[in-house]
N, C-alpha and C positions, 0 to 999 in steps of 0.2 A: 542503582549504579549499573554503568554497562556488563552484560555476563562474559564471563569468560577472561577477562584483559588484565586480569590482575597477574595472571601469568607472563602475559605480555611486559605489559608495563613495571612490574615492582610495584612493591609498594605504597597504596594509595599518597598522595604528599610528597615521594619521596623525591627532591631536586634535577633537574636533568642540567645537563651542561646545554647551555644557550650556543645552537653552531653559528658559521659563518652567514650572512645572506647570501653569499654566492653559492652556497652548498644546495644541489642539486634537490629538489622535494623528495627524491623518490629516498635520498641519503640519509632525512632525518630522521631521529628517531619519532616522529608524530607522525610517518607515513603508516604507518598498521591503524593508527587511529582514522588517520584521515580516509582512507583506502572502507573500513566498514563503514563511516559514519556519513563522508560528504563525499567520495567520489560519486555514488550514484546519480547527484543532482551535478553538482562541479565541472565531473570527470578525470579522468586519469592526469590531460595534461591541465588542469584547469580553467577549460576553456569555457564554463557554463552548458556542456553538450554532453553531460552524461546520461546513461541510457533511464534514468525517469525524468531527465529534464521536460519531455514532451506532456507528462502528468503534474508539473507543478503549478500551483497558483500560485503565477511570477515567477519569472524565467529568473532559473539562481543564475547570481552573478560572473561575468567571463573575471576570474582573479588576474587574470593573465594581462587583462589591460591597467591594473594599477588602479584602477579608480570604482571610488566609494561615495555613496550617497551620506549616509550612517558616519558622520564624522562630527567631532568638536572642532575641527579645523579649519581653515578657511579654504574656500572655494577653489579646487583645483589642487590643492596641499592632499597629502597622506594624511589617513585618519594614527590615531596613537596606538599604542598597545590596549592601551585602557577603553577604546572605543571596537576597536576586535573583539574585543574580551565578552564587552558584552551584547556585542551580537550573538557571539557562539552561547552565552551563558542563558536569554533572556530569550533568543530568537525574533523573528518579524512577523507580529500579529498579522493575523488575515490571511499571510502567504503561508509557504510550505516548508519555509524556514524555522525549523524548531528551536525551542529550549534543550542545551543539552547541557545533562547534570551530570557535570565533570569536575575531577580533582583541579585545584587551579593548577599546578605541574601538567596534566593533560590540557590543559587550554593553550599554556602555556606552548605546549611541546603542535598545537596543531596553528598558532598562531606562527609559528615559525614555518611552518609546511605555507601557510598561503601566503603568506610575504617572498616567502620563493619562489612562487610563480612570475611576480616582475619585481625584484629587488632593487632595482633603478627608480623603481618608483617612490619607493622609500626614503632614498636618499637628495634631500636630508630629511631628516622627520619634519610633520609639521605642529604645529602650537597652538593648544584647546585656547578659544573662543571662552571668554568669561565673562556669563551676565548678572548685571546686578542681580543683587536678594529680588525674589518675587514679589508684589505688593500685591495689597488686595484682590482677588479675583473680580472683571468688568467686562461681561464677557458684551455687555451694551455698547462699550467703548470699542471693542473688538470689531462689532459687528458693522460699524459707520468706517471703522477704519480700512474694513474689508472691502468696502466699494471705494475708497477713498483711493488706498493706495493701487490700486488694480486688482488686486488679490481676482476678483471676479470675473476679470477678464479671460482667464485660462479655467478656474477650478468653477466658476457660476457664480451665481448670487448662490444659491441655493450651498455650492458647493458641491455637486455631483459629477462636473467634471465635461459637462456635456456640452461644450460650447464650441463654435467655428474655427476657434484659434486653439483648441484644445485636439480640435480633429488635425491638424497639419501636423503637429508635434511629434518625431519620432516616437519618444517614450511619454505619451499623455496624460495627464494628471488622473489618479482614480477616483472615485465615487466616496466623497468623506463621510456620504449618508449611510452608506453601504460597509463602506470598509473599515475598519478600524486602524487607528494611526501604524503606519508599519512600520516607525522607526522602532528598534530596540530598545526598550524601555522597563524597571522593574514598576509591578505594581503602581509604585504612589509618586511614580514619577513621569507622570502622564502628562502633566503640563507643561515641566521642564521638557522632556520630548518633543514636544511642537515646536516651543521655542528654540530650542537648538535646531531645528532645521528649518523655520524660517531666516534664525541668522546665519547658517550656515549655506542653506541653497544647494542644489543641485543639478546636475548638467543641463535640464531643460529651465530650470528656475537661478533667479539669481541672487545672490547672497542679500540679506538686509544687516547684516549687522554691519555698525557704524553709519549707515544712509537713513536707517530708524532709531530715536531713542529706545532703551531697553523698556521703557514703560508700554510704548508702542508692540513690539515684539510679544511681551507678555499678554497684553488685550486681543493681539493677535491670536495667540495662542489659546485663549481662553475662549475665543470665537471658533476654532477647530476644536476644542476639545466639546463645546456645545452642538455643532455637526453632527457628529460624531455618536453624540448620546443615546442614539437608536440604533449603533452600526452591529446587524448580525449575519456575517456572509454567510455560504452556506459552501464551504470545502467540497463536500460530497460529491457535488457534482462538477463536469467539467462546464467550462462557461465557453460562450460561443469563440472567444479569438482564438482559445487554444483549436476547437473542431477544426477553424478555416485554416489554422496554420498547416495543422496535420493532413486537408484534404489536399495541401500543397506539397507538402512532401513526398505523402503516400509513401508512409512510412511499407515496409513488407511484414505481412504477418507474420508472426511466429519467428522474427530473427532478433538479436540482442543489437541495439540500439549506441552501445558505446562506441570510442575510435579505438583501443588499444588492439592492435592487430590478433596479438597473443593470444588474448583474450574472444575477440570476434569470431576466431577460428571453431569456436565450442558453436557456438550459434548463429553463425551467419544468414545470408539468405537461405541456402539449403545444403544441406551436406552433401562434398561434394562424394565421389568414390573412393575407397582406400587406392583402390590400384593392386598391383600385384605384391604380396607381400615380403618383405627382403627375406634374404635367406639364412639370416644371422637369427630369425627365429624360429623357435620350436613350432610343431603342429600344431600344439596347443593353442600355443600365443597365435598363431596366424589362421586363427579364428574366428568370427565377429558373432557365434551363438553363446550367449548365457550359459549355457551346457559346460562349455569350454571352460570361461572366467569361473565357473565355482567349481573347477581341480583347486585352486588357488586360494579364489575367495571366498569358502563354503559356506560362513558365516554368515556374508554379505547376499547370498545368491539366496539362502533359505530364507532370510527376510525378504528378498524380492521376491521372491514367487509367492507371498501371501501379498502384494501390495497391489492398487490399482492401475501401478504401472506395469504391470505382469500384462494385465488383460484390457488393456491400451486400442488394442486389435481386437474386439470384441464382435461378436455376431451383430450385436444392434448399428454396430459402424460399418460392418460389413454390409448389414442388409443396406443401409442407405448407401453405399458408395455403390452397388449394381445400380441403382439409378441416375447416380452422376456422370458429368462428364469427364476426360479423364484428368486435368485441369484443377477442376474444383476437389477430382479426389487426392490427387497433389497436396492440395491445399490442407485434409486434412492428416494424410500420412506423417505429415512434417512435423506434428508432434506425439498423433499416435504411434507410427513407424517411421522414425526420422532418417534412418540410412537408407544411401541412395541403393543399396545392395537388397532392403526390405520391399522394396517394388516389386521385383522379378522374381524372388525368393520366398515360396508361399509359408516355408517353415521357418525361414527367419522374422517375416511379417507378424506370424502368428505370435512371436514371444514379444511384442508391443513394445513399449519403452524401454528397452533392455540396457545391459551394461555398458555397450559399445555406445549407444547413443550418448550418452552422455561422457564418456571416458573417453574414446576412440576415434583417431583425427589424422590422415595417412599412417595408419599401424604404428602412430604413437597415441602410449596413451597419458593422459590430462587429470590430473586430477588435483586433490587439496595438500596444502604443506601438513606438514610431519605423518606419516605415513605410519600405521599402525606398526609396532616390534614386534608382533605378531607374525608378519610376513618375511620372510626371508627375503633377501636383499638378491637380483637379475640385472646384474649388469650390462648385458645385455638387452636387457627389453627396453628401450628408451622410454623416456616418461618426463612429462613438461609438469610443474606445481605451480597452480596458480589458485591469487586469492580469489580468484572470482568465485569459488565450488563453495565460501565460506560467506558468502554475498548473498539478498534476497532476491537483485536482480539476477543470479542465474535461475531463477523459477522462471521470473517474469516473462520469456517468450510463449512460452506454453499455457502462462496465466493469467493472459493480459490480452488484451483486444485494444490496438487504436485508436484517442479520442477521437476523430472521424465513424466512427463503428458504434457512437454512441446512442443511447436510445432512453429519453430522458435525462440528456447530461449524465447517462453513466453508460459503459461499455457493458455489453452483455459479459464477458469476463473482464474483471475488475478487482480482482484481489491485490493484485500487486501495489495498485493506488492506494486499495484502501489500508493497506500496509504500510504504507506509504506517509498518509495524512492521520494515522493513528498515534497512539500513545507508545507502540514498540518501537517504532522506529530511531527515535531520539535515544531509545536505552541500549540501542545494539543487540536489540533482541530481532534477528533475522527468521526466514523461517526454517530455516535448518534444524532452530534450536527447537521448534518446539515438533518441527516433521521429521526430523533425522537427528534425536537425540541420541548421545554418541554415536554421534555417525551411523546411526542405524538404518536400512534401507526398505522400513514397510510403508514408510509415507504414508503414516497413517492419516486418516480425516474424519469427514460424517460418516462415512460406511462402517468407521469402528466405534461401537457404545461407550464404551472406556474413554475413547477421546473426545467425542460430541459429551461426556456429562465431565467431562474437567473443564470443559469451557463454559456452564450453565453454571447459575446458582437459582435455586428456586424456593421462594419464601411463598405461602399460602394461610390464609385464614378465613373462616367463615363464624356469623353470629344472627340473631333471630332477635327482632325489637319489632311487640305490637303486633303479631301475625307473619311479620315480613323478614323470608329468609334472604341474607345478602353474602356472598361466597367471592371471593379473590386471590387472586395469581399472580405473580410478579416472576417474568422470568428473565435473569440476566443473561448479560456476555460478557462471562468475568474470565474468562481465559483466553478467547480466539483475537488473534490483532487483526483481523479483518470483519466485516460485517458477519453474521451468524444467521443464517447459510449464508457463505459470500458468492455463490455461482446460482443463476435463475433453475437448476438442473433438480437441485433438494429442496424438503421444505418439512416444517416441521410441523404439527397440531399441538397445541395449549389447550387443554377439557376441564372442565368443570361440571363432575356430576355432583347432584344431592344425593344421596342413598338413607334406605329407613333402617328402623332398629336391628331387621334380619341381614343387613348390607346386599339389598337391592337398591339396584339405581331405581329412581321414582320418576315414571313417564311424565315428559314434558319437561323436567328440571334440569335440562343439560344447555351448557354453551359452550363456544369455543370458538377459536382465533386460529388462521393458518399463519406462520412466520416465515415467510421467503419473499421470492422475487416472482412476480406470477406472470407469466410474457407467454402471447401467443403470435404465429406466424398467419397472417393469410392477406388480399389481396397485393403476393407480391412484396410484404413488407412485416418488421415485427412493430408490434403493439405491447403495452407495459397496461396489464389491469391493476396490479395493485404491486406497493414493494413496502412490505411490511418487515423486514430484517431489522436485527438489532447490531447496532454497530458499537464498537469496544466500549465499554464501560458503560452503555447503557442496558435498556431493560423495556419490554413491554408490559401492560398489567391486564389481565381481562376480569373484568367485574359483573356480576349479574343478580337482579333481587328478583325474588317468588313470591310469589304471595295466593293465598285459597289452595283451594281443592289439597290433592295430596302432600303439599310442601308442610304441611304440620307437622306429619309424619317424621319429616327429616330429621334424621339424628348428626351426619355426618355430610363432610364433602370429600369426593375421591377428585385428586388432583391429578392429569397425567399427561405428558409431553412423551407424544408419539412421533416416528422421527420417518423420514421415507428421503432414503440420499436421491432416488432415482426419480422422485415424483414427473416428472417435466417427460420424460423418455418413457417413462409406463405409458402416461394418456398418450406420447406419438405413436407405441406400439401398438395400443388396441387402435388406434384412428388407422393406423396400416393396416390392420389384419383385417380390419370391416368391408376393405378393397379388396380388389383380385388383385393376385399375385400370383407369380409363380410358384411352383413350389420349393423351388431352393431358397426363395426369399421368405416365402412363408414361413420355413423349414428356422430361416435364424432369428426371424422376430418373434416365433413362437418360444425361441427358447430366450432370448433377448428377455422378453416379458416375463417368464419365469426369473429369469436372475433378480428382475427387479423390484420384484414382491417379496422374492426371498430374502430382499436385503433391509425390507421393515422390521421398524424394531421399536420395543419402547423404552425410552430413556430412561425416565423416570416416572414411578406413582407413588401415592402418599394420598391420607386420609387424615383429613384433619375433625376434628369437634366442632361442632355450632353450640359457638357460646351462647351460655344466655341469660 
């Protein structure tokens, strides 16, 4: 179930009063649901433009227009309550539309939020389409009727969707070989699903029920669900219309993507200057150093200064930003040093990500609702609450690169997608919860051991048949909701040594597997060698057999996942320092490459028995 909402909500089951349609979205009570769950795809006013719209496979819906694919009713009519219901419940296969497992009272209560966005449209309701009992499954009868009736003409013979008159089509048919049927559908009602949207139809397709008998409709259906039989997209990555869309845009990096003004104001294109600060505040507050904000927030500032937003401004970005232009060094300020006061300011720069950046917006500051009883109450100091601080896309400018930016159908940063297309996202597990637990401010990650080995599970076993020693790893990604490393920066080693009776390793008996993203830079462009990450709920295994010489010996296997947050920035360090330099550059990659050896570590070891 979603964390945290039981506060919100009451509880789980418990009834809400059904409002008006005319009652404003933001009024209902299913606007806190809706607000963590679907505004990031939706958006604020329901327009389908919220700020991960540009990473979804299929563009979420504009609610705002009233109209629905996903319906029991006929063509042009409002879908029912029961046909919302289980979209939100079941989601749309292939797309980026989730399952989400919610009390029916919360369905209930978010099904009232998107009929608000055009409540005219609702009125009057329209009336479920009812097809005969299904009869025998013909998917041969399907298949003649699919060229018969045209069906082929728009989606192929094949049904891939690739035809002349599929290319003119606004919204053109998908790849039925490829994709799996996106109506909302549970399990074992996959055939029923086809058939209701062949009789139902949709705006580029036109309704068949009534124009075909229901026997007809079902063979139809049994002929998509045949299609179909091999369909396994691949989310992961983005697909080419999303790049060409966004090379249109050109989107700006590093700024949040939503319309809600309020809210844009946190991350816009760039931050702009506070300006002069009023004079209704203290010295203190008229501030914008870290130094300042922890008179106040002590708590909050001690955690930040052990976090990698402390050193955001590090020497190894320093050393690179002396060779840039000043432009591209812009580029990276904006979320190393995002205040436009950290440009000029060599000791406001140096305190990296700090508290202003993200609080601090003309000498008001921003932040989340209910505000810790801890702090004493400044009525004076103005202060705006917004849910966005409670949201994963306020990470997402700093953690996300532009599908245009992609390289292999994935952006070099990519976490927020892959947040996105994981299994947290439907439970309302943001990354707050698990980077800023209570509100805490060390953002912890890979650089901390504690929190790379809560996101691992690691099973191992070795055995000996006939001479022949066989050793194995399996390492999951049982806690991170983004791939494990999700940035090409870290990466981790999986080992497998033998060791004999005295627990030495035994030469020649060693293997092992790097787990990251391995991307190099040169003629002009990046290159992807290999991307071995494991993404949520899965697992790699490395297996290896021995056999002769000293592998008899073998009594044991030492298993160990050795972790390096920095790996990608070490090799550019020593690849810098093999060059001339100056020596103020030399001076910070020298110490740049020290930070980043000192940041090795080993997760976890374990020696297991060779059975036998």
């Amino acid at each position: 179930m979603l964390v945290g909402l039981v506060v919100v909500l009451g509880a789980w089951g418990m009834p809400w009063p059904r409002k008006s349609a005319t009652t404003p979205p933001r009024a209902l009570p299913g606007w806190g649901l809706y607000d963590r769950l679907c505004l990031p795809c939706h958006g604020d006013a329901g327009d389908g433009r919220g700020p991960a719209a540009a990473y979804t496979h299929g563009r979420p819906r504009d609610l705002t227009r009233g109209e629905y694919s996903w319906r029991t009713t006929a063509l042009g009519a409002a879908p029912t309550d029961d046909d919302l219901r289980l979209t939100i419940r079941h989601g749309a296969p292939g797309t980026s539309m989730p399952a989400f497992d919610l009390a029916p009272a919360q369905v209930d209560q978010l099904i009232d939020v998107v009929k608000a966005f055009a409540p005219s449209a609702f009125v009057p309701g329209g009336s479920p389409i009812t097809l005969s009992p299904p009869p025998p499954i013909d998917a041969a009868r399907g298949a003649r009727l699919w060229i018969e009736k045209g069906c082929s003409t728009c989606h192929g013979p094949t049904g891939s969707g690739n035809t002349p008159v599929a290319r003119t089509i606004t919204a053109p048919p998908y790849d039925l070989t490829r994709e799996p049927l996106h109506r909302p559908h549970a399990d074992a009602d996959l055939r029923r699903a086809a058939a209701l949207s062949i009789a139902t139809g949709r705006a580029a397709m036109p309704a068949y029920s009534g124009a075909l008998p229901d026997a007809d409709l079902w063979a139809l259906a049994d002929h998509v669900v045949a299609l179909g039989a091999g369909a396994q997209p691949d989310r992961s990555r983005i697909d080419d219309r999303t790049i060409s869309l966004d090379e249109h845009d050109k989107r700006v990096v590093g700024s949040w993507a939503g319309s809600d003004p309020a809210e844009a104001i946190i991350f816009g294109d760039r931050i702009p200057p506070q300006g002069p600060p009023p004079t209704s505040l203290a010295p203190a507050q008229a501030s914008l150093s870290a130094r300042q904000c922890a008179r106040c927030h002590a708590k909050q500032s001690r955690e930040w200064e052990t976090s990698m937003h402390r050193v955001a401004s590090s020497p190894g970005l320093a050393a690179q930003m002396l060779g840039m232009q000043p432009a591209e060094a812009t580029k990276c300020l904006r979320c190393h040093a995002p205040l436009a006061e950290q440009q000029a300011d060599d000791a406001l720069r140096s305190e990296g990500l700090s508290c202003a950046g993200c609080h601090v917006r003309g000498w008001t500051r921003h932040g989340p609702p209910n505000v810790s009883p801890s702090l004493l109450a400044l009525p004076n100091y103005p202060k705006v609450e917004l849910a966005l601080y409670e949201r994963a896309d306020f990470c997402m400018p700093c953690h996300q690169l532009p599908p245009r930016t992609a390289l292999a159908g994935r952006p070099l940063l990519d976490t927020y997608r892959e947040w996105l297309e994981g299994p947290y996202m439907p439970r309302g597990i943001q990354c707050q919860h698990c980077h800023m637990p209570g509100r805490e401010h060390s953002f912890l990650g890979i650089h901390d051991p504690r929190t790379f080995r809560q996101g691992i599970g690691l099973t191992a076993r070795a055995s000996v048949d006939r001479g022949k020693v066989t050793a194995s790893a399996e390492l999951a990604n049982v806690g991170a909701g983004h791939f494990l490393p999700t940035t090409p920066t870290p990466a981790a080693w999986l080992w497998i040594e033998l060791l004999d009776a005295s627990g030495k390793p035994i030469a020649g008996a060693t293997a092992s597997i790097r787990i990251g993203r391995d991307i190099a830079f040169s003629a002009g462009q990046w290159h992807e060698r290999a991307d071995t990450r494991i993404p949520p709920g899965e697992h790699v295994t490395l297996s290896r057999t021995w056999s002769g010489g000293r592998t008899a010996l073998a009594t044991r296997a030492r298993i160990t996942v050795e972790v390096r947050p920095d790996d990608y920035y070490e090799r550019l360090y020593a690849d810098r320092l093999a060059g001339k330099l100056t020596a103020e550059r030399r001076a910070l990659y020298e110490q740049a490459a020290a930070r980043g050896k000192a940041a090795r570590y080993i997760a976890e070891r374990r020696e297991v028995p060779i059975l036998r």
